[in-house]
KESE-479212 format. One record per residue (C-alpha): residue in one letter; residue number from 1; x, y, z. Coordinates in nm, 4 decimals, always signed. Each point is the difference from the previous one (the first is absolute). Example, Ala and Ser with C-alpha at 12.3 -4.5 7.8 and 13.67 -1.06 7.14 Angstrom:
BEGIN
SITE   drenfi   roro         c1         c2         c3
SITE        a      1    +1.2300    -0.4500    +0.7800
SITE        s      2    +0.1370    +0.3440    -0.0660
END
This chain:
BEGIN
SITE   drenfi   roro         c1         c2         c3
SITE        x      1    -2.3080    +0.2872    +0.9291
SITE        x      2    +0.1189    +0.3651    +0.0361
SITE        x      3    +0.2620    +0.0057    -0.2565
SITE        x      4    +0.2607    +0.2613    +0.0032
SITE        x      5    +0.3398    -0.1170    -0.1568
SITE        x      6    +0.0223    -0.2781    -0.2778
SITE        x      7    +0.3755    -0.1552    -0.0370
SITE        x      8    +0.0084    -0.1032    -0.3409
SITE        x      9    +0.3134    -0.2102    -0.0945
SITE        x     10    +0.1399    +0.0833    -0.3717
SITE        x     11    +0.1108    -0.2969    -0.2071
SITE        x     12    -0.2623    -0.2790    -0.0781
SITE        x     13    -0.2196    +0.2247    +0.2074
SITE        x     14    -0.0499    +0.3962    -0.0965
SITE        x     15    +0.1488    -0.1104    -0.3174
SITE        x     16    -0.2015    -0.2069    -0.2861
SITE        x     17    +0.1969    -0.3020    -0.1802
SITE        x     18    +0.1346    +0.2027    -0.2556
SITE        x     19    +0.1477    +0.2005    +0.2731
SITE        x     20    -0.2128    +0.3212    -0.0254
SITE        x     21    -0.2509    +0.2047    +0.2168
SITE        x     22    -0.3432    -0.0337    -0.1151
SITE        x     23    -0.2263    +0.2289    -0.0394
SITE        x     24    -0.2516    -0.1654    +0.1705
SITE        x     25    +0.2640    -0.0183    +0.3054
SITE        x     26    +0.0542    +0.3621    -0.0426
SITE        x     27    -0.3997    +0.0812    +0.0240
SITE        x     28    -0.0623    -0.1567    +0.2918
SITE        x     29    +0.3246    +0.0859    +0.1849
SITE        x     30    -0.0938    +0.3955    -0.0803
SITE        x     31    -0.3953    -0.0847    +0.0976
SITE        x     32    +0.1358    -0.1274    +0.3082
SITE        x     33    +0.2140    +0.2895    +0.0514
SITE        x     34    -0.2828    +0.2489    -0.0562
SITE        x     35    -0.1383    -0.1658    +0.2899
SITE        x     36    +0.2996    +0.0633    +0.2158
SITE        x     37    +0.1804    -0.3034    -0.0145
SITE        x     38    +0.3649    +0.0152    +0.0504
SITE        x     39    +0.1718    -0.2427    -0.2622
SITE        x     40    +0.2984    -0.1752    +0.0916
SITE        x     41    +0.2245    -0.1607    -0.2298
SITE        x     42    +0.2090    -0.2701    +0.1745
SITE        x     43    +0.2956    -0.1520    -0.2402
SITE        x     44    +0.2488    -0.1581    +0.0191
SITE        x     45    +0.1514    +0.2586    -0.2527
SITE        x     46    +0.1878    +0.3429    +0.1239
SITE        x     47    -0.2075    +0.3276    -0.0171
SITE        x     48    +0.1978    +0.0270    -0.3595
SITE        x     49    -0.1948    -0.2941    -0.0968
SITE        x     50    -0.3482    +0.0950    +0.1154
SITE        x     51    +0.0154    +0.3570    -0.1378
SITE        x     52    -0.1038    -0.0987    -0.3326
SITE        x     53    -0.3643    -0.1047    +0.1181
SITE        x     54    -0.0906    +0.2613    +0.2730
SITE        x     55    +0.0014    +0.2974    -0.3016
SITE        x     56    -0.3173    -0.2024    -0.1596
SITE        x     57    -0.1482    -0.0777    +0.3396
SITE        x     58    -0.0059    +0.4161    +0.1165
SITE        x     59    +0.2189    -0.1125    +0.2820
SITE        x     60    +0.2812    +0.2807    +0.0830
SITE        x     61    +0.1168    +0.2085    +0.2866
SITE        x     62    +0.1065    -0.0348    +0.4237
SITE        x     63    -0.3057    -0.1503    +0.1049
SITE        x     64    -0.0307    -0.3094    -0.2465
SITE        x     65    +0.2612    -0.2784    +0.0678
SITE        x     66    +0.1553    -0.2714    -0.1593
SITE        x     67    +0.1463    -0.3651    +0.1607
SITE        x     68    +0.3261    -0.0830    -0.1400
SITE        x     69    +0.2407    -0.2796    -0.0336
SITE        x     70    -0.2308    -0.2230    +0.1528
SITE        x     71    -0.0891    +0.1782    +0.3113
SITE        x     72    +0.3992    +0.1119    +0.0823
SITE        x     73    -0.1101    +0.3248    -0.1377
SITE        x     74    -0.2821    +0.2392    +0.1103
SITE        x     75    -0.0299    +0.3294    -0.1991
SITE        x     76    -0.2045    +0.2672    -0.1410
SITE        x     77    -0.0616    -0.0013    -0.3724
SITE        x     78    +0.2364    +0.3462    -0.0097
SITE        x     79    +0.2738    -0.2104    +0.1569
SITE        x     80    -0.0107    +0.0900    +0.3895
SITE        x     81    +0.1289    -0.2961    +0.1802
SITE        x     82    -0.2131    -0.0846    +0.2761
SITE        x     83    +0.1210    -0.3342    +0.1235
SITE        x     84    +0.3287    -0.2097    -0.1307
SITE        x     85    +0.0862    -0.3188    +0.1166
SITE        x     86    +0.3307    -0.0981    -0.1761
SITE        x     87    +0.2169    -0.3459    +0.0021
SITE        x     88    +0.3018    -0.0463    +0.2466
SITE        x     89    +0.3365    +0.0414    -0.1781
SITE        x     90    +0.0403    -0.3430    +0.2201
SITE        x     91    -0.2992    -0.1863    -0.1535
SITE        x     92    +0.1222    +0.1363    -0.3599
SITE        x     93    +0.3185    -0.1433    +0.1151
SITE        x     94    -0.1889    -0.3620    +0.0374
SITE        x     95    -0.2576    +0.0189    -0.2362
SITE        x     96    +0.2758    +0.0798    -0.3194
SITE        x     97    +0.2702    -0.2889    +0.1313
SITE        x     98    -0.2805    -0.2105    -0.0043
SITE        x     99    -0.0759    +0.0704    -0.3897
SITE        x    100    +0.3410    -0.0583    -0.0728
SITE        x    101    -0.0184    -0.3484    +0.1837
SITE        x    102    -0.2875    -0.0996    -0.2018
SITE        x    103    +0.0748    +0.1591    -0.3227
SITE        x    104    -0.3246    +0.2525    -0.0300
SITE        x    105    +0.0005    +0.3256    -0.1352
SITE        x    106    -0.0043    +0.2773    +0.2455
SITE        x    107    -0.1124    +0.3925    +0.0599
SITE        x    108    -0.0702    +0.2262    +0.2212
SITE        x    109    -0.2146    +0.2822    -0.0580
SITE        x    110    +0.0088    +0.3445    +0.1377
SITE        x    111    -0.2299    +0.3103    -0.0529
SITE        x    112    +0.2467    +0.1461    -0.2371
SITE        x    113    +0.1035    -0.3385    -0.1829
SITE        x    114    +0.0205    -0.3669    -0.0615
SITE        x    115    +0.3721    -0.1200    +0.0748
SITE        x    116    +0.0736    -0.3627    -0.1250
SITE        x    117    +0.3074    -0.1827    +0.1240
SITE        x    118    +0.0516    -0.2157    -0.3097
SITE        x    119    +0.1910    +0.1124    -0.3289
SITE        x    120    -0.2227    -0.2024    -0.1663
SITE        x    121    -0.3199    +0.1732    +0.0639
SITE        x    122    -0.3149    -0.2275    +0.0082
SITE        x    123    -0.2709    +0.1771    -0.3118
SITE        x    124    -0.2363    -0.0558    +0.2911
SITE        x    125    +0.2036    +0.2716    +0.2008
SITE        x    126    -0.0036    +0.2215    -0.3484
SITE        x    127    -0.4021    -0.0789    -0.0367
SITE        x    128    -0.0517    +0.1388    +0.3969
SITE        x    129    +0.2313    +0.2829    -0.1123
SITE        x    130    -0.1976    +0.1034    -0.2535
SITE        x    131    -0.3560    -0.0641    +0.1400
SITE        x    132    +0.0782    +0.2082    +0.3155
SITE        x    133    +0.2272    +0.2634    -0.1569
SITE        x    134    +0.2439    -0.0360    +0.2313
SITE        x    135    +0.3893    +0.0048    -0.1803
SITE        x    136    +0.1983    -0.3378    +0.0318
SITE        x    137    +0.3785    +0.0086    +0.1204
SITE        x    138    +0.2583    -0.2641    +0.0547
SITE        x    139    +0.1931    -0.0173    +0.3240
SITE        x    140    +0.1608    -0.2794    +0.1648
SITE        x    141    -0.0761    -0.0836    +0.3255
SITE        x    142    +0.3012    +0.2147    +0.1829
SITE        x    143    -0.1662    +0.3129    -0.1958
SITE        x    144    -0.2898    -0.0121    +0.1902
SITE        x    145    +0.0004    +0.1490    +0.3013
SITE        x    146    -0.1320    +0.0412    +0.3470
SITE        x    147    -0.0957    +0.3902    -0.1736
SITE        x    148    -0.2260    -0.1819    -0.2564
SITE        x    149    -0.3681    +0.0504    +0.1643
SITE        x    150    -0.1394    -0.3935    -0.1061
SITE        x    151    -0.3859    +0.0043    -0.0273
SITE        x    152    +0.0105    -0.3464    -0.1250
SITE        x    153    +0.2531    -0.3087    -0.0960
SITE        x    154    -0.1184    -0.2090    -0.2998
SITE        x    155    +0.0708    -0.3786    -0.1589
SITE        x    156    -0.0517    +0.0561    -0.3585
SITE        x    157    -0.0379    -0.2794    -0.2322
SITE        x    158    -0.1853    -0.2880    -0.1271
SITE        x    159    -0.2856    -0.1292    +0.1933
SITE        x    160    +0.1290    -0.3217    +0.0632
SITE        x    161    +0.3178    +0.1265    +0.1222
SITE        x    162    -0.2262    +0.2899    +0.2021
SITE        x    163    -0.2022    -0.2834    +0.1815
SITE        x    164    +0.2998    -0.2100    +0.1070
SITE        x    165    +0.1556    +0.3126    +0.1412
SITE        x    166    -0.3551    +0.0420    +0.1870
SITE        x    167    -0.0237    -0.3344    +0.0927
SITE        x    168    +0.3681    -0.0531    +0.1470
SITE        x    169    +0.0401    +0.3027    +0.2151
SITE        x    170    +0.1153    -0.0265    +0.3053
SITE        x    171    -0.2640    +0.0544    +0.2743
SITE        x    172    +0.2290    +0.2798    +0.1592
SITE        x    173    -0.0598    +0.1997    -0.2980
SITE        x    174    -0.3763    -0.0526    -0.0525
SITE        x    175    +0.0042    +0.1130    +0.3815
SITE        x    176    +0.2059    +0.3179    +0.0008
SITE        x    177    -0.1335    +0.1112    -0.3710
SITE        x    178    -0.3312    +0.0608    -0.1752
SITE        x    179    +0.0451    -0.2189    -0.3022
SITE        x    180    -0.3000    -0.0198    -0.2625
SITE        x    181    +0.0126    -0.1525    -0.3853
SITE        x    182    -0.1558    +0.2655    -0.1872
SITE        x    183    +0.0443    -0.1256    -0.3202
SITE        x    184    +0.0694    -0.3477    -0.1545
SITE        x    185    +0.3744    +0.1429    -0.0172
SITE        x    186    +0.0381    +0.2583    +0.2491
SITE        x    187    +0.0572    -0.0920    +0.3853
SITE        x    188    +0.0071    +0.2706    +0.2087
SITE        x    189    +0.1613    +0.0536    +0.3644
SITE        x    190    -0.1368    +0.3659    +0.2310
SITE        x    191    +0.0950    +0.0948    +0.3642
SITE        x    192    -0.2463    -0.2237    +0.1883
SITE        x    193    -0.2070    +0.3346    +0.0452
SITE        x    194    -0.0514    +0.0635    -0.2982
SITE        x    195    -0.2531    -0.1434    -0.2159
SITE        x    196    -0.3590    +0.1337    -0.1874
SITE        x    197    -0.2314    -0.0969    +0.3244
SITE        x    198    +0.3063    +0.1502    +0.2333
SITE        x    199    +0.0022    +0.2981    -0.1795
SITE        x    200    -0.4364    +0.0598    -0.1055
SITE        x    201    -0.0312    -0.0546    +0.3638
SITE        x    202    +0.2053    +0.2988    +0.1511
SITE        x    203    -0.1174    +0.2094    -0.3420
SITE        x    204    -0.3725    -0.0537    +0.1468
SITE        x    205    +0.0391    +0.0715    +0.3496
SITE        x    206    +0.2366    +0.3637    -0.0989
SITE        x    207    -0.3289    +0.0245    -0.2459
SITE        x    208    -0.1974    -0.0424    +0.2955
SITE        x    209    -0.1862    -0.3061    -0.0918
SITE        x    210    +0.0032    -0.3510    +0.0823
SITE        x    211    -0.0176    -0.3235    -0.1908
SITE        x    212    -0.3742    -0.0076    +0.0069
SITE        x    213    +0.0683    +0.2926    -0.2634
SITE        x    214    +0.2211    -0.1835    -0.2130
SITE        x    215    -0.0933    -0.1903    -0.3246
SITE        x    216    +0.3455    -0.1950    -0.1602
SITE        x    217    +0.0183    -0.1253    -0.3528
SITE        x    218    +0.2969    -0.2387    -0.1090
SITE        x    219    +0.0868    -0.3143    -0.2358
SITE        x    220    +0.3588    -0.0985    +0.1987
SITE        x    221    +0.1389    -0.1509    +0.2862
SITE        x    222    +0.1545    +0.3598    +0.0895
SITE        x    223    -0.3571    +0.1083    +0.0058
SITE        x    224    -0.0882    -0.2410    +0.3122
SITE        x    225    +0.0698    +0.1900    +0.2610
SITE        x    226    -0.2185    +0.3431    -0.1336
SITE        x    227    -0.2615    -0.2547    -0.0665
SITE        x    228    -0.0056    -0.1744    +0.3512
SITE        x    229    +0.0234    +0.4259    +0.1720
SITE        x    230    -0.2665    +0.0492    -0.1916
SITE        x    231    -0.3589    +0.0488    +0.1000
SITE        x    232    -0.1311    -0.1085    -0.3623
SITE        x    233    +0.2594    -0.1846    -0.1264
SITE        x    234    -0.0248    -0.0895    -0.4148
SITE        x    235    +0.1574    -0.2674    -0.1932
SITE        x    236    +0.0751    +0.0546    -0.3706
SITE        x    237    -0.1856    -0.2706    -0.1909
SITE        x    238    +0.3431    -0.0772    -0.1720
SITE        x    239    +0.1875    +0.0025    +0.3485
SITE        x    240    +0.1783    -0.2842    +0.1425
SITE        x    241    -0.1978    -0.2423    +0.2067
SITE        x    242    +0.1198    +0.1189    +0.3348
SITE        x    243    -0.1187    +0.3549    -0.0554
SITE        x    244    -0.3355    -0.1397    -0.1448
SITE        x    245    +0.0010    -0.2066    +0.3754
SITE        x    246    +0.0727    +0.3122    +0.1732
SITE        x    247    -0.2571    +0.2510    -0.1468
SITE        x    248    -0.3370    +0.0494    +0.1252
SITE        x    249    -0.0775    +0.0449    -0.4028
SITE        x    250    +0.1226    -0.1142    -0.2955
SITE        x    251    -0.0989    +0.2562    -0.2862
SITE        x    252    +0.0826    -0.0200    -0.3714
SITE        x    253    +0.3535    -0.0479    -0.1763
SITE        x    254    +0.2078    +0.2793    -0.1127
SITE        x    255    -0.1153    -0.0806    -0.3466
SITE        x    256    -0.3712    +0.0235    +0.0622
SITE        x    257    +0.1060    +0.3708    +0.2556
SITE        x    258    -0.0378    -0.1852    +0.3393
SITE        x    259    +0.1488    +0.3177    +0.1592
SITE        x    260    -0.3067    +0.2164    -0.1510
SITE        x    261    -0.2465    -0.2729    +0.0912
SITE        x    262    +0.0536    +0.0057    +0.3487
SITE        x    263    +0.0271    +0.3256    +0.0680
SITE        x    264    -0.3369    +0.0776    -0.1787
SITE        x    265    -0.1410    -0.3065    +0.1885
SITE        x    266    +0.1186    +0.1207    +0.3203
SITE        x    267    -0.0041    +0.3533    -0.0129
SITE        x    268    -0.1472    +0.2112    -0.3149
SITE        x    269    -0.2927    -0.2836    -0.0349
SITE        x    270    -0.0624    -0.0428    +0.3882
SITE        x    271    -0.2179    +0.2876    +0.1452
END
């Protein structure tokens, strides 16, 4: 394969278990780099998020880009906005009434914040607060407005609550939104557009390549659709089944540096 972009997913993926960026991740993301390689780091954290890990990578300026918020968010590592695909003041509307019916915790996230809609905040809402640097702020529903720019809604809770709400939505929603589990206690709901194979798609063609170029790396069922776009698509050996079904290769677990052993495999190792 001519490889020219790698879309590398962050948590369970980029990330070891502990959480960290390797350094055998880093060598072979710069080796690959060298060899003109555009990296690609799809999350479905905010740019604030992401920042942390493109300083060690040597990834900075206009012409590298990041994929945020799960694909509703297309950007340069600097912060340009390329392509935003935000959540209906309507389907917020919907989505939030719907949390109260059940009794699930909800948030909405923007690129400036993370607004939750219960005085009791969930510690899993505090945890994504911290982990993506993004500040936390109370506001009932009225407070949020048809001004707020929504790059995703969010169910935030335990897992077994999370996969009832999953399982018992109605099929209108399922239809009209792009709604992916994440994490065991995140459920997440984009405009239908949006999405990480949505968005790595129209980043290759403005690139000027298509998906025969593109190698994908993920562990989660958000990762699905980069993995299908892609022309290599690779499961993380400590990925759920479905993305292990999907992927044309399953490499290593973030523990053992899957990330690093496919990209040598595939790209510094394959002249």
């Amino acid at each position: 394969m001519d490889i020219k972009i790698i879309a590398i997913d962050v948590d369970g993926t980029l990330l070891n278990e502990k959480n960290e960026l390797a350094q055998p991740t880093i060598d072979a993301i710069k080796k690959a780099r060298d060899k003109g390689i555009k990296i690609v780091i799809c999350s479905g954290r905010p740019l604030t998020g992401i920042r942390p890990y493109l300083k060690p990578l040597g990834i900075s300026g206009d012409d590298e880009y990041v994929i945020a918020f799960n694909g509703a968010v297309v950007e340069t590592v600097s912060g340009k906005i390329i392509a935003k695909m935000d959540v209906s003041y309507e389907d917020f509307l919907e989505v939030e009434m719907m949390s109260r019916e059940i009794g699930i915790h909800f948030q909405i996230e923007t690129t400036d914040g993370i607004y939750v809609t219960n005085r009791n905040i969930s510690p899993y809402s505090v945890f994504e607060s911290q982990l993506v640097r993004l500040p936390i702020n109370y506001r009932t529903p009225e407070e949020i407005t048809r001004e707020f720019d929504i790059a995703k809604l969010m169910y935030v809770d335990d897992n077994d609550k999370i996969v009832a709400a999953n399982h018992d939505l109605p099929k209108s929603i399922k239809e009209r939104l792009n709604v992916v589990q994440c994490t065991p206690v995140f459920l997440e709901f984009m405009n239908k557009k949006a999405g990480k194979g949505n968005a790595l798609k129209n980043l290759t063609e403005k690139l000027g390549y298509t998906t025969k170029n593109v190698m994908a790396i993920g562990d989660q069922e958000n990762d699905l659709s980069m993995l299908k776009y892609a022309g290599l698509g690779v499961g993380m050996g400590n990925g759920i089944d479905d993305v292990k079904e999907a992927a044309q290769f399953v490499t290593k677990d973030n523990a053992e540096n899957g990330v690093a052993y496919a990209i040598n495999k595939f790209v510094n190792d394959a002249d």
